[in-house]
C-alpha positions, -999 to 999 in steps of 0.1 A, spaced: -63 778 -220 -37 760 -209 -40 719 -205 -25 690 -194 -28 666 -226 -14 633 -232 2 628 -263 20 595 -264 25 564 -238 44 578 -211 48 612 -226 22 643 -208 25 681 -220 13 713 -207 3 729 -234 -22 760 -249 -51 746 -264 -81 769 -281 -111 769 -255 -145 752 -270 -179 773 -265 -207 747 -249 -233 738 -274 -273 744 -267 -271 715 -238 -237 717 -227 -221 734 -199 -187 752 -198 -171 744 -163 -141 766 -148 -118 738 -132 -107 735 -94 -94 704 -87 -92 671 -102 -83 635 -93 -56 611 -115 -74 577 -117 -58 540 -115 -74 540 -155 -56 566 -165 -25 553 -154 -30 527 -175 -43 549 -206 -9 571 -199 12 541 -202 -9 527 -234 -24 499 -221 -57 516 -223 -78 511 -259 -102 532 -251 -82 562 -252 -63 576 -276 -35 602 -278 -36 635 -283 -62 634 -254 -68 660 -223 -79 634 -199 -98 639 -163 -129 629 -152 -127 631 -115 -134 668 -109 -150 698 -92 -156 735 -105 -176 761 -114 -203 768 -146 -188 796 -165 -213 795 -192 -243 775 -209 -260 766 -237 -295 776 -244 -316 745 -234 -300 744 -201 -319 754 -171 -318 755 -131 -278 763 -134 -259 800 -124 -225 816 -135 -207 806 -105 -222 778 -93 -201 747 -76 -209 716 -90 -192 683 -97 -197 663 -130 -210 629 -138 -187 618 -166 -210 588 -183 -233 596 -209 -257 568 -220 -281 567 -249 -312 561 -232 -326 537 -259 -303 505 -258 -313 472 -242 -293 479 -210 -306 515 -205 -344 502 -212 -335 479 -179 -321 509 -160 -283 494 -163 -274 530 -179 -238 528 -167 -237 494 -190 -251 513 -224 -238 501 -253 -227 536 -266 -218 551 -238 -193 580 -235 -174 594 -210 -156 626 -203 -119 624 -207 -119 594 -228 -146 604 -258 -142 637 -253 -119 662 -236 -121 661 -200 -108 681 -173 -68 678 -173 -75 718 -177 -84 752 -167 -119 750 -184 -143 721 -196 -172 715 -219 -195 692 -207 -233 676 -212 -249 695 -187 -271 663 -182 -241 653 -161 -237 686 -140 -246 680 -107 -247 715 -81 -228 709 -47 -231 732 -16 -207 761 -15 -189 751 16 -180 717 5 -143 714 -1 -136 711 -41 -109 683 -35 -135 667 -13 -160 672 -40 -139 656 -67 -141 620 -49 -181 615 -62 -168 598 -92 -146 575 -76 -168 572 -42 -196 563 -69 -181 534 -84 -172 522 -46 -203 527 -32 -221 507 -61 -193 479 -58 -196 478 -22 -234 484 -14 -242 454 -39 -214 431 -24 -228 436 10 -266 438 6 -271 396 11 -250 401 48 -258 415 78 -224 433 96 -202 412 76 -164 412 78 -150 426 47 -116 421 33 -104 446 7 -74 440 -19 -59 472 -26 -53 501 -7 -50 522 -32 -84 551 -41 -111 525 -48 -98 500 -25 -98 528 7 -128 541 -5 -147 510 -9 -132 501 28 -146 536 41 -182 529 24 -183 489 41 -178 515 71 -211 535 66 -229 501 53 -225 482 88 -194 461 85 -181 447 113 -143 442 108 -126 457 80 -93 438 67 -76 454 40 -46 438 20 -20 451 1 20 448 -10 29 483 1 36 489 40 33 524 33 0 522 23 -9 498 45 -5 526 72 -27 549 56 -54 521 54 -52 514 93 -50 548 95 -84 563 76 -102 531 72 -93 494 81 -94 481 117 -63 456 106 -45 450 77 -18 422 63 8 425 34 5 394 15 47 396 8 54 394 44 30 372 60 13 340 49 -22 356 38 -45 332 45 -32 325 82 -31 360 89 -68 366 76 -79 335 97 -64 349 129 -77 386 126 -116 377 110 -117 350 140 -143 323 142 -168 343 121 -146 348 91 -148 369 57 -183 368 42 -172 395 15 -144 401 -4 -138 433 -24 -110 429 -54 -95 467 -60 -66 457 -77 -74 428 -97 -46 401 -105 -45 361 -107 -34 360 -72 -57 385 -57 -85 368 -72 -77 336 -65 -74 345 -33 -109 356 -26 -121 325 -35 -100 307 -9 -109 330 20 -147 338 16 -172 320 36 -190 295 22 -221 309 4 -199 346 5 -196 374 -22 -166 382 -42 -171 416 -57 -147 422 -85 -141 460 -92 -100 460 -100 -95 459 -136 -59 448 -135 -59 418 -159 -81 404 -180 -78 364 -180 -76 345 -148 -78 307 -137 -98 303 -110 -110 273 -92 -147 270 -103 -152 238 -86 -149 251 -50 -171 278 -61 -197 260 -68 -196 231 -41 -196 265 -17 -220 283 -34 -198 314 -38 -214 348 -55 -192 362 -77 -202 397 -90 -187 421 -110 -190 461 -107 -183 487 -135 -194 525 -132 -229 540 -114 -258 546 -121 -269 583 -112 -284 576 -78 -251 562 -71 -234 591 -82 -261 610 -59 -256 592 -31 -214 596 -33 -224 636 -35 -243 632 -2 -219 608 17 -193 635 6 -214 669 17 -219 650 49 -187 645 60 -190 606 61 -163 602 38 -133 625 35 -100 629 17 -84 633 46 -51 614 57 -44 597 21 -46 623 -4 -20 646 -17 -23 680 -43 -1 692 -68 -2 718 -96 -16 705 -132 17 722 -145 34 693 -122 10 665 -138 34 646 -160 58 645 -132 27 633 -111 17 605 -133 55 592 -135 57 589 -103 28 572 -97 34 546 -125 67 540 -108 57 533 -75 73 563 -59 35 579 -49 26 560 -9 -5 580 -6 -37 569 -22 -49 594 -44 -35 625 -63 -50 656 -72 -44 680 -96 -48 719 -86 -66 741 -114 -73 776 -114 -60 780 -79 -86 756 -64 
């Protein structure tokens, strides 16, 4: 089959790889599209431990089962279905409290084992999740991304009622976690970001206003467009010492900052005004499988679409794809890769 797999930072090659038969509980999926995550950007560019080269990435993806191993039931040849990529052991101290998506040995497709940067994929089928036929594959490959928003955002917003949310990052998880506040009852959506260009899409799919921190003074322009009530959440998609930073000077008092941008690791904030404002400050990582569920539903429902700030290519195009998104040169939101003429 042939496969887009990363060999070396900055370097992707479409290549022939031998096709693996699924084991007793494993399911063999026929690829239709797939999305290029802001991770595996930074995996691609070898900033990423967790993966290593040669490696097919992908885990944002819709298809259909080809084939199965013997211990898996309530699956047909031909079926659509999307794929949860995280696998947890079930036995750990996190997965005893139900925080599965925090197991200690977890694994996930495309980064401990091949994922779907190709025409065919083996996964655990307890990760194979049926979709209706007439949902859209691209539309279809947004649960895993609209999973990790909806977590991010439904737990930064359950303490507030109608809240105005400001979003850092219009990028995938920053417009998608502004189109979830949507569906969860926010009032005004504010989303910031560097890029004009994407600011455009953001007004355009899912914030009511939006400011470009490079061109404005931030904090003046928040003030003026939240109004008297101001910004009881915060949602950090991209992740940096000034975005973060940031949401600590523009929440309300007793607020929520929800970090879900991984951009850097250290930061200095100011922990003092935190606490004399009694400032929540969460942090979101993965789903759990109801989240994953509920992405699946907001998706066959129509609530949230791809619609206005996606973009397809071939996989034969996907080194090309992930150069030019690493160089800036990519305005829309999200990329996906076509597979077997999905």
């Amino acid at each position: 089959m042939k496969a887009l797999v990363w060999t070396e930072p900055e370097k992707m090659e479409y290549a022939e790889l031998p096709e693996t038969a699924p084991k007793e509980d494993e399911v063999l999926i026929q690829v239709e599209a797939v999305g290029i995550c802001g991770s595996e950007l930074e995996g691609y560019l070898g900033h990423n431990s967790l993966r290593v080269p040669p490696l097919v990435m992908g885990h944002e993806f819709c298809g259909r089962v080809v084939s199965f191993g013997a211990r898996v039931t309530g699956l047909a040849a031909g079926q659509k279905v999307v794929v949860n990529p995280l696998s947890s052991c079930g036995v750990c101290a996190s997965c005893r409290k139900g925080h599965t998506q925090l197991c200690a040995s977890r694994s996930i497709v495309g980064i401990h084992r091949p994922g779907a940067f190709g025409e065919r994929v083996v996964v655990p089928a307890s990760g194979v999740v049926p979709v209706p036929e007439k949902l859209d594959a691209y539309r279809a490959a947004l649960a895993e991304p609209l999973a990790c928003s909806l977590r991010a955002t439904r737990r930064a917003m359950q303490r507030h009622f109608a809240p105005n949310v400001l979003v850092f990052g219009a990028g995938g998880i920053g417009l998608l976690c502004a189109k979830v506040a949507r569906q969860l009852g926010a009032d005004r959506i504010i989303v910031a970001d560097t890029q004009d260009e994407r600011l455009a899409i953001a007004l355009g799919v899912a914030a009511d206003e939006v400011v470009n921190p490079a061109s404005s003074d931030l904090a003046a322009s928040v003030a003026k467009l939240a109004g008297e009530k101001g910004i009881d959440v915060v949602i950090d998609a991209a992740g940096f010492q000034p975005t973060r930073a940031a949401a600590l000077g523009l929440v309300n008092p007793a607020g929520t900052v929800m970090n879900i941008g991984l951009g850097i690791d250290e930061t200095n904030l100011k922990i003092n005004h935190l606490i004399r404002s009694e400032i929540e400050v969460l942090g979101s990582f993965c789903y759990t499988a109801q989240d994953f569920r509920d992405a699946v539903d907001l998706l066959a429902q129509g609530r949230v679409t791809e619609e206005g700030w996606t973009e397809v290519r071939p996989l034969s195009q996907g080194d090309e794809a992930f150069r030019d998104l690493t160089s800036g040169k990519v305005r829309n939101g999200k990329i996906f890769l076509s597979v077997n003429g999905g």
